[in-house]
Z-matrix of the N, CA and C atoms (Angstrom, degrees):
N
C 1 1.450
C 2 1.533 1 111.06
N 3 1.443 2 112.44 1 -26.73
C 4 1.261 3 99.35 2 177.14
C 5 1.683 4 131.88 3 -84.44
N 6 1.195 5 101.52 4 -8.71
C 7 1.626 6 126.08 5 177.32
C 8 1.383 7 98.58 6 -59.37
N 9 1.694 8 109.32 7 -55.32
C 10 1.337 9 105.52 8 -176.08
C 11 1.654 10 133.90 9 -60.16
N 12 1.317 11 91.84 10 -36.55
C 13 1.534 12 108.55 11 -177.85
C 14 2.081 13 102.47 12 -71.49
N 15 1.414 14 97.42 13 -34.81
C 16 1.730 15 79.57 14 175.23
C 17 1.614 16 113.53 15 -77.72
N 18 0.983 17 115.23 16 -0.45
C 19 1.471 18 117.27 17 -167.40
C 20 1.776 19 100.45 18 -106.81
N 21 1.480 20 115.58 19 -7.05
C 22 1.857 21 92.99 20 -146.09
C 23 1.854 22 82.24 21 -105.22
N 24 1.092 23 106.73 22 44.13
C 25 2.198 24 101.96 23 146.66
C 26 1.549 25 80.49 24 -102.28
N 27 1.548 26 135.11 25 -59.68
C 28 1.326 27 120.77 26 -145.89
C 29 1.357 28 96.74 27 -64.32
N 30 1.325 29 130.49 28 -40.72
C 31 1.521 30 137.56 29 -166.31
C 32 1.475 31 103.09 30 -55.10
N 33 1.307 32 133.13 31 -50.33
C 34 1.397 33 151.39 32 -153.41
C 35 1.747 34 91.03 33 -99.94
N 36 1.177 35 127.32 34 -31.23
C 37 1.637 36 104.94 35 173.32
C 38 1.615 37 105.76 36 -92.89
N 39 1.072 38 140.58 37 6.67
C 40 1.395 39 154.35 38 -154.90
C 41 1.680 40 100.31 39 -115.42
N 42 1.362 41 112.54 40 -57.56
C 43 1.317 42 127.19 41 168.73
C 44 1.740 43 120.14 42 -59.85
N 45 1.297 44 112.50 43 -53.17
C 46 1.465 45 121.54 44 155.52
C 47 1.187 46 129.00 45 -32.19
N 48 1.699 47 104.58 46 -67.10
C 49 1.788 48 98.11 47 151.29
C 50 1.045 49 148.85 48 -75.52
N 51 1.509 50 122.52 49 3.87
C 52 1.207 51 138.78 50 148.98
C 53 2.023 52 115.91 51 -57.66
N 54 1.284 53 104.01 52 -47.39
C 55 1.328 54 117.03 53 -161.96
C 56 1.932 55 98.18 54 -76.40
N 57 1.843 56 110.09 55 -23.05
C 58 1.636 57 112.23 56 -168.22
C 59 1.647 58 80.10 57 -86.60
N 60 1.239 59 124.71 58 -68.58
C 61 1.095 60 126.40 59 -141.91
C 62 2.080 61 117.48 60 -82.21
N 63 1.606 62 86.51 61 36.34
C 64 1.687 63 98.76 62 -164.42
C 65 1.609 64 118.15 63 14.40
N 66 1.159 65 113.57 64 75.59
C 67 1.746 66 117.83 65 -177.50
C 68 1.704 67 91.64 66 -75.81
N 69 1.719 68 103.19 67 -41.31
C 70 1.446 69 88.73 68 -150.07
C 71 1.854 70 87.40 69 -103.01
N 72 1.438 71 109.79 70 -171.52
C 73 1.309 72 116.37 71 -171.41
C 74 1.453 73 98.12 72 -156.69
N 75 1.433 74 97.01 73 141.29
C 76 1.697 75 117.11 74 -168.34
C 77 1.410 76 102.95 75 -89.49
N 78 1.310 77 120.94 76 140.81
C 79 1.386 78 112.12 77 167.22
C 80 1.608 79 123.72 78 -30.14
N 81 1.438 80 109.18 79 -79.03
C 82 2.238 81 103.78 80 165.08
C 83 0.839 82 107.96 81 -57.88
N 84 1.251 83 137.68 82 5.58
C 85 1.851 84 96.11 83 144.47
C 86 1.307 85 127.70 84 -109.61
N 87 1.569 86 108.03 85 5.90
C 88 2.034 87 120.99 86 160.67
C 89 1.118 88 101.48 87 -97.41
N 90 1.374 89 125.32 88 9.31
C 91 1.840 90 112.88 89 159.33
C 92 1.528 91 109.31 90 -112.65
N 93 1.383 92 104.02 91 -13.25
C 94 2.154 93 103.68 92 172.20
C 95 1.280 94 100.44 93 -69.15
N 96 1.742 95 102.46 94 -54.90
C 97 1.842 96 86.95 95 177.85
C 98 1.216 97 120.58 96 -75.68
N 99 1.039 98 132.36 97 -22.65
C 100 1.496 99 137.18 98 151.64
C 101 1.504 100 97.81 99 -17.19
N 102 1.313 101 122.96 100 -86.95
C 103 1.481 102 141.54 101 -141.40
C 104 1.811 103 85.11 102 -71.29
N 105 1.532 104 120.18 103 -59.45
C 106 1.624 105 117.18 104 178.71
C 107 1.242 106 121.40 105 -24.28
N 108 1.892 107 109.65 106 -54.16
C 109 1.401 108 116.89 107 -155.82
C 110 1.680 109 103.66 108 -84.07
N 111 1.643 110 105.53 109 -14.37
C 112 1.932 111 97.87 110 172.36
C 113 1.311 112 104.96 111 -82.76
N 114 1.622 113 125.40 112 -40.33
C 115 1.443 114 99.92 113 166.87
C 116 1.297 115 152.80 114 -62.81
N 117 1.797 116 93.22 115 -21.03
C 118 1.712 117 85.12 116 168.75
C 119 1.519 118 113.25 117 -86.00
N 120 1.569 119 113.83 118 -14.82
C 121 1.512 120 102.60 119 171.90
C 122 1.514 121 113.70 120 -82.59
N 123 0.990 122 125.95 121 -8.61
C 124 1.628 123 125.52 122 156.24
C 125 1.379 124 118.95 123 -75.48
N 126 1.463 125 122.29 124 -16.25
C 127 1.709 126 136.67 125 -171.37
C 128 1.726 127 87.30 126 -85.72
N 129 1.308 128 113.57 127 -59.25
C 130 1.259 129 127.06 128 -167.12
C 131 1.667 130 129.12 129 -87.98
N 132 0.985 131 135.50 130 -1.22
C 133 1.326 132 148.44 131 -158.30
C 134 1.567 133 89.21 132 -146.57
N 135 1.760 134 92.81 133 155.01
C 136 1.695 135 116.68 134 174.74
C 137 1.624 136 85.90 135 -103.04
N 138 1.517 137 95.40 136 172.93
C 139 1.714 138 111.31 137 167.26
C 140 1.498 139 91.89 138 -113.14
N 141 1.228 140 100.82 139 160.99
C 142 1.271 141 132.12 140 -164.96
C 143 1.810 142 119.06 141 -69.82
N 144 1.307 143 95.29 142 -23.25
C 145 1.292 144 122.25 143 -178.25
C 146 1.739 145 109.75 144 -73.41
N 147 1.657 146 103.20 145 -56.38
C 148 2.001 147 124.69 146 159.49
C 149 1.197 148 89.88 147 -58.12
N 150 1.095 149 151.78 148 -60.38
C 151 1.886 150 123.31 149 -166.92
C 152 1.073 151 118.82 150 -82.85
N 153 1.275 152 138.71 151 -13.30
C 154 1.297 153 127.25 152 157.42
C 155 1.443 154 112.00 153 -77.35
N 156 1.342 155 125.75 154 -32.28
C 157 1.627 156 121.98 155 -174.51
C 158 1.556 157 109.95 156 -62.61
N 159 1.970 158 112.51 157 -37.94
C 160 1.169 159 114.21 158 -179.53
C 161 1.463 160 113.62 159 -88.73
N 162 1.363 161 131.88 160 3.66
C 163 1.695 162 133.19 161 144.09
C 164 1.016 163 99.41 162 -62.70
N 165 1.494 164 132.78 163 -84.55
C 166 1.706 165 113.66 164 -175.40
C 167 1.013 166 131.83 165 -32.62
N 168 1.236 167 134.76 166 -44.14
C 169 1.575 168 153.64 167 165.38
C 170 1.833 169 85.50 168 -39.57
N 171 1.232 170 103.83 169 -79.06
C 172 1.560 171 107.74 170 -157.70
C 173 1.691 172 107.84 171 -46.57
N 174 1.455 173 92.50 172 -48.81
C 175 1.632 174 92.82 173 175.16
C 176 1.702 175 136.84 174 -62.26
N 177 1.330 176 90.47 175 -24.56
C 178 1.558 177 102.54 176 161.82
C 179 1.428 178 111.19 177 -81.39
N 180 1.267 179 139.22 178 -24.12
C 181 1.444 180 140.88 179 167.91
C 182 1.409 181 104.76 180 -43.64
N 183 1.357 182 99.40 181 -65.27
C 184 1.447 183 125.11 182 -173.63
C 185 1.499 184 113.58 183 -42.75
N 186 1.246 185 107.95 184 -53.83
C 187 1.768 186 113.45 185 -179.25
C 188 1.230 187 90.94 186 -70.09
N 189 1.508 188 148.42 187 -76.42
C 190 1.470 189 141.01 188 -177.31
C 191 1.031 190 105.94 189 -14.90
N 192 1.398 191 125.84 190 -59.69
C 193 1.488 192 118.68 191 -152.79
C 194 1.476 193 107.17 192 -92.70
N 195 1.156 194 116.03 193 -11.69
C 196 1.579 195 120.68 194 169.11
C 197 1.662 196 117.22 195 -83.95
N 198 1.342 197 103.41 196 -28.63
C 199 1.617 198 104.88 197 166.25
C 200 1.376 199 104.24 198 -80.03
N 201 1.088 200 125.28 199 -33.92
C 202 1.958 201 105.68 200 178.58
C 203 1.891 202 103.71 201 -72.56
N 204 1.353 203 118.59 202 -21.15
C 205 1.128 204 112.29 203 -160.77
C 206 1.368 205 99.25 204 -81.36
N 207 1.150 206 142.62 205 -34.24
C 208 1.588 207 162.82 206 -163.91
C 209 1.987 208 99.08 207 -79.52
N 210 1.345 209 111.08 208 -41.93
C 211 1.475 210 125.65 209 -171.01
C 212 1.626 211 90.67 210 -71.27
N 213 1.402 212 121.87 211 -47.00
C 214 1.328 213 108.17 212 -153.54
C 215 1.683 214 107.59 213 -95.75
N 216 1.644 215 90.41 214 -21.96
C 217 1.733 216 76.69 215 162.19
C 218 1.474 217 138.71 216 -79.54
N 219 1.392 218 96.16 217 -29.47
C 220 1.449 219 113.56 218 -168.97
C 221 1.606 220 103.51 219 -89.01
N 222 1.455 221 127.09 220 18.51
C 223 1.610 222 116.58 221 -170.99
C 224 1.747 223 78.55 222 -115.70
């Protein structure tokens, strides 16, 4: 107990700048940014589900435009 008591100004200015210089982080506020970082990756990112629907899309383009291309050469 006495170790502590000669030490606790350094303990208490050590802690102080811990508490200015946010080292540590409170639970609500690693779930605000929590909640931030899914919206901008939902703002910014497709789901997986939209990129495969718009490959098919593309890939059916693709055959369309290869069956008109085949029609107009071969007539």
């Amino acid at each position: 107990m006495e170790h502590f008591l000669d030490y606790s100004p350094i303990l208490i200015v050590v802690m102080i700048f811990f508490i200015q210089q946010r080292v540590f982080v409170t639970p609500e506020q690693l779930e605000k940014k929590h909640r931030e970082i899914l919206n901008d990756i939902q703002n910014r990112f497709v789901t997986l589900n939209s990129f495969k629907d718009l490959k098919e899309q593309f890939s059916d383009m693709q055959d369309k435009i290869d069956k008109i291309y085949d029609a107009i050469v071969f007539k």
